[in-house]
N, C-alpha and C positions, 0 to 999 in steps of 0.2 A: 504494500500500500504506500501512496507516497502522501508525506507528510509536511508539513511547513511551519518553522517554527517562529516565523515571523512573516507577513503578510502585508504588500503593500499597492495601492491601485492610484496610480498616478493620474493627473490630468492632461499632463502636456509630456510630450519626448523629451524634453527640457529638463523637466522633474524626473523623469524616469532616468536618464542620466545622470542627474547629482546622486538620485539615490543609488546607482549602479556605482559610482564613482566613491561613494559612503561606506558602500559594502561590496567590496570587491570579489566577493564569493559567492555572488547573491545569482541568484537565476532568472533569467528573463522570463516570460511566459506570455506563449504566444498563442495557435491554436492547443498545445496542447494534446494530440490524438497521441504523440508516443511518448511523452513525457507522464502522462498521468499512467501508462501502466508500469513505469517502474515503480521498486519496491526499495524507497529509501528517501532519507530527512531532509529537506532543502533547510537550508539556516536564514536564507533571507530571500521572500521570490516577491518581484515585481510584475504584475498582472497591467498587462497595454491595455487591457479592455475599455478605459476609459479615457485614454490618451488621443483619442481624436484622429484616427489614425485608418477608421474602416471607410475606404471611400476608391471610387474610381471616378478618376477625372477626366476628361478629354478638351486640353487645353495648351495654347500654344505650341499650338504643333508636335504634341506630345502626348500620351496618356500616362497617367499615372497611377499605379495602385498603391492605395496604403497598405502599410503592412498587415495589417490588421482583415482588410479586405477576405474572406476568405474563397477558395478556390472556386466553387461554385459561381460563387457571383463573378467573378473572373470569366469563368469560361462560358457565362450565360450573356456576359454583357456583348449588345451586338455590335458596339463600333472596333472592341478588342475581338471579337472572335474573329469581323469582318476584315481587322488591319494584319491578322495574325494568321491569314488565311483559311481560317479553323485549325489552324497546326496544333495549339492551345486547347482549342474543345478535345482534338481529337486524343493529345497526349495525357489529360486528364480522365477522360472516360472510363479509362479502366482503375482509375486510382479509388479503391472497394464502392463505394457507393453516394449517393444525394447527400441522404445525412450525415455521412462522413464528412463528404467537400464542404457539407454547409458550414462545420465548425474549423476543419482544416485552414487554416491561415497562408497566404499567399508568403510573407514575410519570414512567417515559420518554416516552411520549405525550401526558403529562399537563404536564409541566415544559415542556417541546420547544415544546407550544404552535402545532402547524405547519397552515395555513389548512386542510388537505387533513384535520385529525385528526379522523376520525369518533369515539373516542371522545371529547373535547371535545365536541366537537357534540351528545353523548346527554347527558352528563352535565353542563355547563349547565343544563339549567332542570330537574331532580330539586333544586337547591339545592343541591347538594355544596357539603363544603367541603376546601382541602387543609391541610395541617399541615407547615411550613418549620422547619427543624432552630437555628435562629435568631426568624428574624419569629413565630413562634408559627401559630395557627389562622385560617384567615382565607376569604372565601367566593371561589370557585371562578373565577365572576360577576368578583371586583376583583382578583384573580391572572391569569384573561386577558386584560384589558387593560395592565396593568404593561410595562413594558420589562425589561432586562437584571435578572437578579434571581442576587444572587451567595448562594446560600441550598441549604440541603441540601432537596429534597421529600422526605417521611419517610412519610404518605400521605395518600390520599383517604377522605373520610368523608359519605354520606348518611344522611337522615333513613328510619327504614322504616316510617312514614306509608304507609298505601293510597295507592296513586295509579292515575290510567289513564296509559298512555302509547303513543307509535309513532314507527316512524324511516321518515324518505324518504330515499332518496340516488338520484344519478346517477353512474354509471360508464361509459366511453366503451367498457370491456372487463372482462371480470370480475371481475379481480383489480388492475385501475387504482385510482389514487388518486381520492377522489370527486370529482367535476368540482361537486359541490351534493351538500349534505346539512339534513336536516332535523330536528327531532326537539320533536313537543310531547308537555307532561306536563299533564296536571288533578290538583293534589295539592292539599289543606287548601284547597279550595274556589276555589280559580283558577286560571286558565291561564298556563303559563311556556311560554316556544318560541323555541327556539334556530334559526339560519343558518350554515349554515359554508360553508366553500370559497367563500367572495365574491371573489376567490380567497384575501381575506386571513381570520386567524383568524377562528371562528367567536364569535357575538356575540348574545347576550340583543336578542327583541324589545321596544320599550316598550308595552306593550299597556295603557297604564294611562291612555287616550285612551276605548277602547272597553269595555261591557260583555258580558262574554263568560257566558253561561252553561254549565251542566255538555253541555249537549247544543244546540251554540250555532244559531241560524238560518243563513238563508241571509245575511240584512242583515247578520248580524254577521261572519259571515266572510268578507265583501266587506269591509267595514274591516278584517280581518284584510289582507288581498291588499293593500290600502291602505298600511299600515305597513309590509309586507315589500316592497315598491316602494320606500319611504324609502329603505333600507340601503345601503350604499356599496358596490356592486359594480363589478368590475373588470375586465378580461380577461386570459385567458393562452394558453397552447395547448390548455385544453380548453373552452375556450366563450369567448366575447364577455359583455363584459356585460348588452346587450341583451338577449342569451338566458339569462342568469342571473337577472336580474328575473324576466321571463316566465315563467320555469320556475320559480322559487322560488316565487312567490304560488300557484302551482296547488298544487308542494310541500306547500306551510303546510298550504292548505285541506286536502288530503288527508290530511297527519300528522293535523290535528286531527279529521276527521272518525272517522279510522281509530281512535284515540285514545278519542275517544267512546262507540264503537263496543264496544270491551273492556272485558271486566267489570273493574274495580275489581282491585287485586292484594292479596293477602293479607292480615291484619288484623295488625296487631305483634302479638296472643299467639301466633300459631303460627311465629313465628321464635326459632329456638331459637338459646342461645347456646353460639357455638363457635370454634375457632380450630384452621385445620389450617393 
């Protein structure tokens, strides 16, 4: 069971930072789905839920989710589904169910950083960036490779640039953690493509070897398979690495063919600005 031996629910990120900064042991608390089933004492947790923080915005050429936002509402909102080509709806769908997403937090999966996070894995090469209650604004990209980050996430923010996009994943069961996940984007005239579950965090390809066109060949996406062979994959109980290579380069190919494949997503004049 997990326990708390001191309890506190901030108004502002502001406050949730001095008090992180007060109690340097203290644990953030976000959504919550895996934290609440471990069995052990937090000394000091700090609850966002009142920090102002659940919101999606669509503004200045930009969306934004608070941290707090949770997935559901993410992947239901239609100017984010429509900017993100459904890549987002689609890489959440299998994440176990409705009322899971509704409490699962965007920010929580996003901070957590955990090799298995399909949204990591989408949101990666759209360029996001996130926004730390201290460190300031910073991209998505050098917040996943980072170690221990003692900082409040406040939220995520994409560009709503057209783009094409699509997600692969592998699930051993349907509502399992992805065993592999994929996800390429064609935005502002190049290709970004993410790997995740190697089993460790998911991780920007370097594609900046090969030229990739909007509608790429076949040669090209053989050096595509090429660089996703690079990647540092691992084993655990839901695949080998051998079989993670293997399947990944087919992945990519696929993501990116799929990707291709989709018209183009909405032009920034018809996102309108809002804040529910």
């Amino acid at each position: 069971m997990l326990r708390f031996e001191e309890y506190a629910r901030p108004c502002s990120p502001e406050e949730a930072l001095a008090l992180l900064e007060e109690h340097p042991h203290a644990t953030v608390l976000g959504g919550m789905m895996w934290l609440r089933l471990q069995d052990r004492t937090v000394p000091y947790a700090i609850d966002l839920a009142s920090a102002g923080l659940d919101y999606v915005k669509h503004v200045d050429g930009k969306i934004h989710i608070g941290a707090m936002a949770s997935i559901e509402r993410a992947r239901t909102d239609e100017a984010f589904a429509r900017l993100t080509a459904g890549a987002f709806a689609e890489a959440t769908e299998g994440i176990v169910g409705t009322q899971f997403r509704n409490q699962a937090t965007v920010g929580g999966s996003v901070f957590s950083r955990m090799g298995f996070s399909d949204v990591l894995c989408c949101l990666l090469p759209f360029d996001a960036e996130v926004t730390l209650a201290k460190a300031g604004t910073l991209p998505l990209a050098e917040f996943a490779r980072m170690g221990t980050v003692h900082d409040v996430l406040t939220e995520v923010s994409l560009s709503d640039t057209p783009a094409r996009a699509a997600f692969e994943g592998v699930r051993l069961s349907a509502t399992d953690f992805s065993a592999l996940n994929v996800c390429a984007v064609w935005q502002d005239g190049s290709w970004r493509l993410a790997v995740g579950s190697l089993p460790k965090r998911a991780q920007l390809v370097d594609l900046s070897s090969c030229t990739l066109s909007e509608h790429p060949s076949n040669d090209e996406l053989d050096r595509v398979e090429e660089l996703v062979a690079a990647l540092p994959f691992g084993s655990d109980m839901r695949g080998s690495a051998s079989w993670r290579k293997a399947a990944a380069r087919k992945l990519a190919r696929r993501a990116i063919e799929h990707a291709a494949a989709n018209p183009l997503s909405s032009e920034t004049s018809e996102i309108r600005e809002d804040a529910r």
